[in-house]
N, C-alpha and C positions, 0 to 999 in steps of 0.2 A: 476754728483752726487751733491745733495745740501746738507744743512743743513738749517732748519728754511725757504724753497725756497731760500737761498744765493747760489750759488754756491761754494761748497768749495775749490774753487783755489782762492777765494776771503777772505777766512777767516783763511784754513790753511798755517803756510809755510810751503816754499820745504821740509824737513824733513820731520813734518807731512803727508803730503800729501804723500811723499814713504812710511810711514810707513802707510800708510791707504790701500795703494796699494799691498803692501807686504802682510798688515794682507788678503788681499781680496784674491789674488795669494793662499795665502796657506789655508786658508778654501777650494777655490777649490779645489785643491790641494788633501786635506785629504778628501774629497769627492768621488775626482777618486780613492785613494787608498781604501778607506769603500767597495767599488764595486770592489773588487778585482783588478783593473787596475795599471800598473806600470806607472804612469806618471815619465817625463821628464823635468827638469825645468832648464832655462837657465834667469840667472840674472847677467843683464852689470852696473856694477860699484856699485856695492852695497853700498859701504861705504861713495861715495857722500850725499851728504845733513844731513849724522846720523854724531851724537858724538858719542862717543865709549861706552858708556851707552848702547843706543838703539840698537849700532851697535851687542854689545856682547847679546843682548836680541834677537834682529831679528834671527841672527847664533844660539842661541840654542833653538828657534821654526825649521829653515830649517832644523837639525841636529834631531830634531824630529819626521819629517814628514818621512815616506816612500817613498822615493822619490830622483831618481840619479840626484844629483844637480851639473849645472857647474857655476861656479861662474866667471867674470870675474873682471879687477880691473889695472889701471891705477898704484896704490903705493900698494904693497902688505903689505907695513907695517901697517895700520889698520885692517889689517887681523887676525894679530899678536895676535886677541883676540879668535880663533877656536880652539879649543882646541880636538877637536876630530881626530880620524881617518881618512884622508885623503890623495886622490895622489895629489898630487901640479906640474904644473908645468911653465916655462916661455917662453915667445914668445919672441923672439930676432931676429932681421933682418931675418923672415922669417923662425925660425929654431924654432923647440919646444923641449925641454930639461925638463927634471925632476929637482924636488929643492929641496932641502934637505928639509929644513926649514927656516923660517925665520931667 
């Protein structure tokens, strides 16, 4: 993708550039839902590259969209900004467990 013919991995940084990738994800996204389709969306590390501004923006465009989201996440405490209905749970030496909350 460019901008101006730049490539924009040359002009945006890493934040940017997830969040350009996020916006592009969920336009498709709500495209398959318009057509009646149940998409599926699986997003690893979300909270990388965003401050918690963007982060709590991006989480209430997914929390939006029609669409069963798995999110994944290395610290769940940036997480700490969803505020919606959700099952949460954690991966521990191989064992998956439900989490209350943060």
């Amino acid at each position: 993708m460019t901008l101006t013919k730049t490539p924009v991995a040359e002009i945006l940084s890493r934040g940017q550039q997830k969040l350009l990738v996020v916006a592009l994800l969920l336009a498709e996204v709500k495209l398959w839902a318009d057509q009646g389709l149940q998409p599926l969306l699986l997003i690893d590390d979300l909270a990388a590259e965003l401050d918690i501004h963007h982060l709590a923006y991006v989480m209430q465009s997914i929390a939006n969209i029609e669409a069963q989201v798995f999110l994944t996440a290395i610290d769940s405490k940036p997480l700490a900004v969803i505020n919606q209905d959700a099952d949460w749970y954690a991966l521990s030496s191989g064992c998956l467990e439900p989490m209350r909350h943060f």
